[in-house]
C-alpha positions as CSV (number, residue, x, y, z in Angstrom):
1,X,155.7,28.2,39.6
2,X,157.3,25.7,42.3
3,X,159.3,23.9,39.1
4,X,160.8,27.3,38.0
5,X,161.9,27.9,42.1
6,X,163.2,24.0,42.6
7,X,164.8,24.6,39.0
8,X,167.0,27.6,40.0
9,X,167.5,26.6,43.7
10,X,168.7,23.2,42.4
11,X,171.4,25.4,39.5
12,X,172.5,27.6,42.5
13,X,172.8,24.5,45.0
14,X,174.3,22.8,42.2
15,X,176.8,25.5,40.9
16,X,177.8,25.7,45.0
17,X,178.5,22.1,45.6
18,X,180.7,21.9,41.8
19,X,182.7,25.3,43.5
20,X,183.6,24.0,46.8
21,X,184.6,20.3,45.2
22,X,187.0,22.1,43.4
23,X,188.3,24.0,45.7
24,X,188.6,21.1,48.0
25,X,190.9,19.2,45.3
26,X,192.9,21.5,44.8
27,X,193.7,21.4,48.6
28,X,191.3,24.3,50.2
29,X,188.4,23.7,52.2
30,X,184.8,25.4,52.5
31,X,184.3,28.5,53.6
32,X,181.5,28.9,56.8
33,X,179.8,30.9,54.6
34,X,179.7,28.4,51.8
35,X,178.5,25.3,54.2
36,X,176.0,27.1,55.8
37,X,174.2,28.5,52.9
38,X,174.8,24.7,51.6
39,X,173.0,23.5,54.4
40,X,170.0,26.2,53.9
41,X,169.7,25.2,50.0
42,X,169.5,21.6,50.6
43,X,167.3,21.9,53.2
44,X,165.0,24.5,51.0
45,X,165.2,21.9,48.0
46,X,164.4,18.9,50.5
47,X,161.3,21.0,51.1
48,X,160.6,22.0,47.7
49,X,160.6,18.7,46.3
50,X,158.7,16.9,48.9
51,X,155.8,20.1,48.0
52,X,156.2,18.7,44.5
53,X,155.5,15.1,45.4
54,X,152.4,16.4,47.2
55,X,151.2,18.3,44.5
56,X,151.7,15.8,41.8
57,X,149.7,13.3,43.9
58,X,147.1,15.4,44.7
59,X,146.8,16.1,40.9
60,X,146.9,12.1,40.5
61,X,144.3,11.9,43.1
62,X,141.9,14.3,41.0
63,X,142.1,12.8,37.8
64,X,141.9,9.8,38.9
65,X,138.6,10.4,40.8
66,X,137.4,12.4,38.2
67,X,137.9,10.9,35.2
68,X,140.8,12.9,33.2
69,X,141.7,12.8,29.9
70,X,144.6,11.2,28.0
71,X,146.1,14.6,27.9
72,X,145.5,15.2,31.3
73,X,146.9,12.1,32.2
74,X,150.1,12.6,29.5
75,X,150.9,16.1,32.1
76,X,150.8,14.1,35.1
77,X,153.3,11.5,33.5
78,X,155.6,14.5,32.6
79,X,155.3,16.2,35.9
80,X,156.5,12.5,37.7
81,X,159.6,12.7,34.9
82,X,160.4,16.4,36.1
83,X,160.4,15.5,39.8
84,X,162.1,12.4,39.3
85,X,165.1,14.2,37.8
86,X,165.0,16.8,39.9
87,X,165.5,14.2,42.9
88,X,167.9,12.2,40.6
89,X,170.6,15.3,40.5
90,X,169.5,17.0,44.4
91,X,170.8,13.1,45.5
92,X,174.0,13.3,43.3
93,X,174.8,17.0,44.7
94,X,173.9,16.1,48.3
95,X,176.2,12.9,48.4
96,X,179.0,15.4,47.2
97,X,178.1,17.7,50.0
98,X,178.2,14.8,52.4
99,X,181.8,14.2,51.0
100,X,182.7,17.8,51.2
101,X,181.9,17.9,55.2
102,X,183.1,14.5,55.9
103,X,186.8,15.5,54.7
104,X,186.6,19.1,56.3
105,X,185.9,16.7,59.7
106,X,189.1,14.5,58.7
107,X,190.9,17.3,57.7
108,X,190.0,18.9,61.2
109,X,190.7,16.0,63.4
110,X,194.0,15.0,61.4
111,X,196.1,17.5,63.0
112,X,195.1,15.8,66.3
113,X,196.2,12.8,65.6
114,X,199.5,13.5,64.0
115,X,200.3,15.6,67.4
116,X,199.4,12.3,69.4
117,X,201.3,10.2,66.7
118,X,204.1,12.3,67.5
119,X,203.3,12.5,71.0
120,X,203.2,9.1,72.0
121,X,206.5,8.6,69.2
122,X,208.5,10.9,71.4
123,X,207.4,9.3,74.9
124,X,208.1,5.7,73.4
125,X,211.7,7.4,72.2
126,X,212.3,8.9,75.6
127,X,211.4,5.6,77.3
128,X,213.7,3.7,75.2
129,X,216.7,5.6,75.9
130,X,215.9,5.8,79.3
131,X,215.8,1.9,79.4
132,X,219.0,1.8,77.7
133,X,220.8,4.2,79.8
134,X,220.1,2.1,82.9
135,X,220.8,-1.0,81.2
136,X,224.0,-0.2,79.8
């Protein structure tokens, strides 16, 4: 049941993350909408997998303590393979979210910085030619 939920929480997150790095190539940046439910997804998954990990050692834990069998023990190996890719591709799509909200930040505070580029070009200007005029 929690492999079916991570499975289609971790196609929607994934789906979402693919979307918005598009868009952001081709120039646009992500909606409010689109970061926060981002935000919420990977935060549910986080959750999610971490229930996984418990589970899977807990199921460790008992057959371990009581003795399973090879087939027992075949599940449990299987079970470590599905939550190991399902942390594999939650850290590829989370890295590209990371990249997603670090350029909407640059993109945010490059504005900024051309107005005091051009700012501080204009009083340098100004300051020249009010140099020169006394000068000359």
């Amino acid at each position: 049941r929690i492999d079916n939920e991570v499975d289609l929480k971790l196609d929607h997150y994934s789906k979402l993350v693919t979307s918005e790095d598009l868009e952001a190539q081709e120039g646009g940046a992500p909606s409010q909408r689109s970061e926060h439910l981002m935000k919420s997804l990977s935060k549910e998954l986080e959750a999610l997998l971490l229930k996984l990990l418990q589970l899977n050692d807990e199921l460790g834990t008992y057959l371990s303590e009581n003795s399973g069998d090879s087939s027992q023990r075949h599940f449990l190996d299987h079970r470590h393979t599905v939550l190991s890719s399902y942390r594999q591709n939650f850290k590829i799509y989370k890295a590209k979210q990371t990249q997603l909200e670090n350029k909407r930040l640059m993109d945010g505070v490059r504005p900024d910085s051309n107005a005091y580029k051009s700012g501080a070009s204009s009083q340098s200007d100004a300051l020249l030619r009010e140099r020169n005029a006394l000068m000359g």
